[in-house]
Phi, psi and omega in degrees: 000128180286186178320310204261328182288302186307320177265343170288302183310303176321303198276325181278009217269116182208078192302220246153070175267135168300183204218126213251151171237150198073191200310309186288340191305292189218167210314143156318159182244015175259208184245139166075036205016080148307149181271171174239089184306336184270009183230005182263134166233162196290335159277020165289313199294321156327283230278315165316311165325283192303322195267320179305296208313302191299342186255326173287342154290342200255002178282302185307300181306330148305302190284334178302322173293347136021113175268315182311141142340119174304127176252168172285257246289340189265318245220263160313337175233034164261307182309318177295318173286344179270152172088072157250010209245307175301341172288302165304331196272317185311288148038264207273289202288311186272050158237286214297339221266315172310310191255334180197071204274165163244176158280318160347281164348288173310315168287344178272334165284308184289349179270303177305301175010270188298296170004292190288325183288033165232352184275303191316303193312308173328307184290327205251341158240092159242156182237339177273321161300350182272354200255268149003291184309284196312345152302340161247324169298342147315305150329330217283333195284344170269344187258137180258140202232158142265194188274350185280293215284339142347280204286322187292345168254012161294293176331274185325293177328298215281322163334286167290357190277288197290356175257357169091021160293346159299328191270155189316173159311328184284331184272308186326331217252356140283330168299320200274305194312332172306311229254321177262355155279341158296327189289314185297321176287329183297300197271355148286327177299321195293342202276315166327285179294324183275346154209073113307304176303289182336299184267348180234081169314173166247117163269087167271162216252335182234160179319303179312331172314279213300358214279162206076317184315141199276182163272350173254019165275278223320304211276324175319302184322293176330308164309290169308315184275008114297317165305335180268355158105062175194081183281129190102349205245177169224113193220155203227129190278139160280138159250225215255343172278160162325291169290153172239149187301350202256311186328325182285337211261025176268112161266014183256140177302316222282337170262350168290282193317328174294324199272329191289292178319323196292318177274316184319314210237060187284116188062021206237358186080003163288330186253201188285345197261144167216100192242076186257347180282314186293296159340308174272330184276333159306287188331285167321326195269288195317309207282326156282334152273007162262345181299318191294345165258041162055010170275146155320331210213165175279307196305346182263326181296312206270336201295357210309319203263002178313179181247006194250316173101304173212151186342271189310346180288310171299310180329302207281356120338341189244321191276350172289350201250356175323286196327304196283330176299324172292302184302311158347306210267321169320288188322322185260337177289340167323318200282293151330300216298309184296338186253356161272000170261345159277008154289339187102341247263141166233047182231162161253173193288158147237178199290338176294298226276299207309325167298271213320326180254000150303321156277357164295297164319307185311312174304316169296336167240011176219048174033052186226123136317103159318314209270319161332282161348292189275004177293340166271348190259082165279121191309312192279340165286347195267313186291309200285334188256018177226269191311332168306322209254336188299311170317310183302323184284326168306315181209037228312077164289143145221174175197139192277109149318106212238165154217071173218355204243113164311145182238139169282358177210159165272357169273024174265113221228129160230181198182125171276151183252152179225172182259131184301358189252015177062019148285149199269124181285297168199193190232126168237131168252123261220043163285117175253320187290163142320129146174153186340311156305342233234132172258153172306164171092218189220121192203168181238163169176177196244139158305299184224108181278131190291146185202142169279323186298306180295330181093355170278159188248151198298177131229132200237145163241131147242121171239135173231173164246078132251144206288152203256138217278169155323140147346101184136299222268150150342130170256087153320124150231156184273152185302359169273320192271326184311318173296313181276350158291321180309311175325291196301343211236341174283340189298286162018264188324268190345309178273355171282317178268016198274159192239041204247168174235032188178117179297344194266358168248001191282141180032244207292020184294040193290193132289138188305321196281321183288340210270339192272000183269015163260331181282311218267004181244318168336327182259013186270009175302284164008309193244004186272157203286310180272007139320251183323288208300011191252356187221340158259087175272162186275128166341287161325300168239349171085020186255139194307178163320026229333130172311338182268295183341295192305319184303296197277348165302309179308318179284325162312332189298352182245017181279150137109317249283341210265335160259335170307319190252004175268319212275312191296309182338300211289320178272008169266271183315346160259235200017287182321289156335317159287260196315348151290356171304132138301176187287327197300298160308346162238007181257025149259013152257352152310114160112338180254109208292301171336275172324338199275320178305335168314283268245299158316343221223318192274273209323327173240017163289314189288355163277346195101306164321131198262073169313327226289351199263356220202056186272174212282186188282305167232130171289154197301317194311338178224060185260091148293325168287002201241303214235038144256183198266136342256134196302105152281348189245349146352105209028061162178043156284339191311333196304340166310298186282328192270348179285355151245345123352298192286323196271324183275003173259311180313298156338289164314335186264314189269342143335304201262007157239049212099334189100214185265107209244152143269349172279338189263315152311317158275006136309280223285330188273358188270326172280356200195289197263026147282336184251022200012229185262047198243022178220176172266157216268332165318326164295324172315292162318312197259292183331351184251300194278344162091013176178187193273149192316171186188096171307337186316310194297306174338301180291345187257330153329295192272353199063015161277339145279153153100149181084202171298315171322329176320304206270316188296341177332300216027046227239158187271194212272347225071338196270153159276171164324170182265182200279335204275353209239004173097031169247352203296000000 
């Protein structure tokens, strides 16, 4: 076709797309298009899928039918726009599945799942689209971009790539058969793993089991062990962790232990659930698809977009910190020993035992009452007169309570955000309790993600698990819950503050290892005195908070260290290990359950670490973040850890630079939670902190440098590799 017949085609070239039905077809009508949960029923959701999927296929084949020459605008950013119709609904559905899940629900996640993974695969190894791309990234050293529409055809280009538009027909058509038996084993493990968790309370038959426990823990037990079909009985929901929260305060051992097993050995086939088989045919699948790209590992394929990058960059990050970490945990179960021997006690400690008698000490050198404590922490005061009032102060947010915005549970509280010039930023929504429908732990995501294109502004969800009080009674929480809100709410900010003109860069659209790292400078917030005195009041009496309570919550924070900061080292570091298998190497743990516990037990015995006193936060049969769907944290909990490496050196920066500021705030929201993924993040970090990352503050943090413990260490200097060494 010549020139001008080609651009006459071009300009009439007007494809035919279908047009989707029902609630999901198009955007909400409520503000900030929120979904309206009162027009959505669970049988909307099947059908929306299959009408997202078929209209965003038929988006794609418009651009490949393209007659005009591939552009970043006919080609890349056609792309950023199709499957918006699939977008809502996916949304919508991995919150509800997450948060007030049915069996319904659930069947519709195991059906959709490969489905969907097989959909991505169509899109992303279509080879004539892939051809298109690559024809503008070829190109690109001739085009003028910003620096966002940069990164979003870096982003696409490497996607695609990575997802295996390079490899022959034959392996493409192995990747996708990998990629939907993955989808089907994650959801299944995630299905698994919750109820285990879900279903198998500790159950006891007298009050006296349960003795330390207050009355009102007593009678919610009672109240749970009826609704669970044991009327008369008494029963304790396991939540998402190794430890469980209730264990320091039980004092008959024999019910410390019971309740400790029940979570240790959760899905592990001593109780009804076993998901050790699936973990290795999981393990396996992942480790031949980095084999068809030519990685060793799962952990060297998926680490490509990371800020760390490759394997040994995290390990040796993680492992400087082993030697002081073991010698920690000796020196304190020593400690433990002793005081269940000043107890009468003729046992050494164990893992049931150690909170209890670590908060017996804590209490004994730094004078602190758990329970005193959370007698300031009233819930609702934490969010509106602490995370509220830190936000107004920071950044200056306010924010406003609505009951006009439909809720998918009623213990969901939302509130629109304003700007300081009373402009509307987004709508944030507010879960805070425990309950059955609910998978453990605390995380944030968005309903409607910000785009200068589309023109929407976010709407953000926080969800935690905290248990929840009686009728009646105070909603109390402990300063452990108090942190993941402040956490959970830096994420917030991050999807809140995002500036992007393209949702796949928007806010929190991060690298795995950067994203926890804005929530997580979020919590030094918390404590800070004029903050905490506008918000930690006495329930009761309204009287703040005392300034020595807080000296000693701070100084206690380096108490402990060897199981607070061990258990996470030990499940970062198992992650790794299972994503460091070869295909060889995890297909001689199939079939066999036994071996796969060998293997979990061997990966952090040969580091030194004292699992039997420590075991990791989570054993792999219920790690939800590495192997249900979607893993996001596969071979990358470490992200945890290095991503406070960046909030305790960010600390450090706003200490020697004032504090708590509106000039500090708006530096960090102008360097860091403004810019989604649309820069490279070394860059980020030093555009904020004015240099490069630095671990000491972390290790000084956590109590493992400084005093005497310092020479004995053996922990390096702080600097990290240089970027030239693979962090670049």
């Amino acid at each position: 076709m010549d020139p001008i017949a080609a651009a006459q085609a071009a300009n009439d070239y007007a494809p035919d797309l279908p047009e989707g039905t029902g609630y999901f077809a198009s955007e909400s009508a409520l503000p900030f298009h929120a979904p309206d949960f009162t027009k959505i029923s669970e049988e909307d959701y099947l059908p929306a899928f299959e009408q997202g999927m078929a209209i965003e296929k038929a988006e794609v084949q418009a651009i490949i039918g393209n007659p005009a020459a591939p552009d970043f605008e006919n080609t890349i950013v056609a792309l950023e726009k199709a499957g918006s119709m699939l977008a809502r609904v996916s949304n919508v559905f991995s919150q509800l599945t997450g948060t007030n899940t049915t069996d319904r629900l659930d069947q519709i996640n195991t059906a959709i799942s490969p489905r969907l993974s097989a959909h991505r695969d169509s899109i992303n190894l279509d080879p004539a689209l892939f051809a298109r791309v690559r024809a503008v990234y070829d190109n690109r050293a001739a085009m003028a971009m910003t620096v966002e529409d940069a990164r979003l055809l870096e982003n696409r280009y490497n996607n695609m790539v990575h997802a295996g538009a390079l490899l022959n027909d034959a392996e493409r058509e192995q990747v996708k058969a990998i990629n939907t038996q993955l989808s089907t084993l994650t959801t299944e493990f995630g299905q698994l793993a919750r109820d285990a968790m879900a279903d198998q309370p500790l159950v006891v038959d007298t009050r006296e089991e349960l003795s330390g426990l207050s009355e009102s823990d007593i009678q919610a037990a009672a109240d749970f062990a009826s609704e669970k079909g044991f009327p008369g009985k008494y029963a304790i929901a396991l939540q998402n962790t190794t430890q469980q929260p209730l264990l320091p305060l039980l004092e008959n051992r024999e019910t410390r232990e019971r309740l400790f097993r029940l979570s240790h050995d959760r899905a592990d086939g001593t109780n009804a659930v076993d998901t050790r088989d699936l973990i290795a045919r999981i393990a396996l699948l992942r480790a031949q698809k980095a084999e068809l790209f030519g990685e060793p590992d799962w952990a060297s394929y998926t680490m490509y977009d990371r800020m760390a990058k490759q394997p040994r960059t995290a390990l040796d990050f993680m492992e400087q910190m082993v030697p002081a970490l073991a010698a920690t945990q000796r020196r304190e179960a020593e400690l433990l020993d002793a005081a269940i021997r000043a107890d009468g006690g003729d046992f050494t400690v164990q893992p049931w035992d150690w909170y209890r008698y670590a908060n017996r000490i804590k209490a004994e050198q730094f004078s602190l009452d758990e329970d005193a404590v959370m007698q300031y922490f009233q819930l609702e005061r934490v969010l509106e007169d602490g995370i509220f009032h830190m936000a107004s102060e920071l950044y200056g947010l306010s924010f406003e309570r609505r009951d006009d915005i439909p809720l998918y549970h009623p213990d969901v509280w939302v509130y629109t955000v304003f700007e300081e010039d009373g402009s509307e930023l987004g709508l944030f929504y507010f879960d805070p309790f425990q309950r059955p429908s609910k998978r453990g732990g605390a995380w944030m995501g968005n309903f409607v993600d910000q785009s200068h294109m589309t023109g929407n502004k976010p709407v953000i969800y926080n969800v935690l698990n905290i248990p929840k009080a009686p009728a009646g009674e105070p909603q109390l929480v402990s300063f452990d819950w108090v942190n993941t809100a402040f956490h959970e709410f830096g994420h917030a900010v991050h999807g809140l503050f995002a500036d992007q003109r393209y949702e796949s860069l928007s806010g929190t659209a991060t690298a795995r290892d950067f994203v926890e790292y804005p929530s997580q400078v979020h919590e030094m917030w918390a404590t800070w005195p004029s903050i905490l005195s506008n918000y930690a009041k006495h329930h009761a009496t309204g009287e703040t908070i005392p300034d020595e309570m807080i000296a000693r919550i701070e100084a206690a924070a380096k108490f402990n260290q060897g199981y607070d900061f061990g258990e996470v080292v030990e499940a970062a570091l198992l992650d790794m290990k299972w994503h460091a298998l070869s295909a060889d190497e995890a297909r001689a743990l199939v079939g066999d359950p036994a071996a796969v516990d060998a293997f979990e037990r061997k990966s952090l015995t040969d580091l030194g670490l004292e699992i039997d006193l420590v075991p990791p936060r989570y054993r792999s049969t219920y790690f939800n973040h590495i192997f249900s769907s979607p893993a996001g944290y596969s071979a990358g909990y470490y992200s945890y850890l290095w991503t406070e490496m960046l909030d305790r050196d960010s600390r450090k920066w706003f200490r020697e630079n004032g504090g708590l500021t509106r000039a500090n705030g708006d530096h960090y929201r102008k360097t860091v939670l403004s810019r989604g993924g649309t820069i490279d993040y070394f860059d980020m970090f030093e555009n904020f902190a004015g240099r490069q990352p630095d671990v000491q503050p972390m290790l000084e943090a956590r109590g493992l440098v400084g005093g005497e413990e310092a020479a004995d260490s053996e922990v390096s200097d702080g600097a990290l590799p240089p970027r030239t060494a693979g962090v670049e």
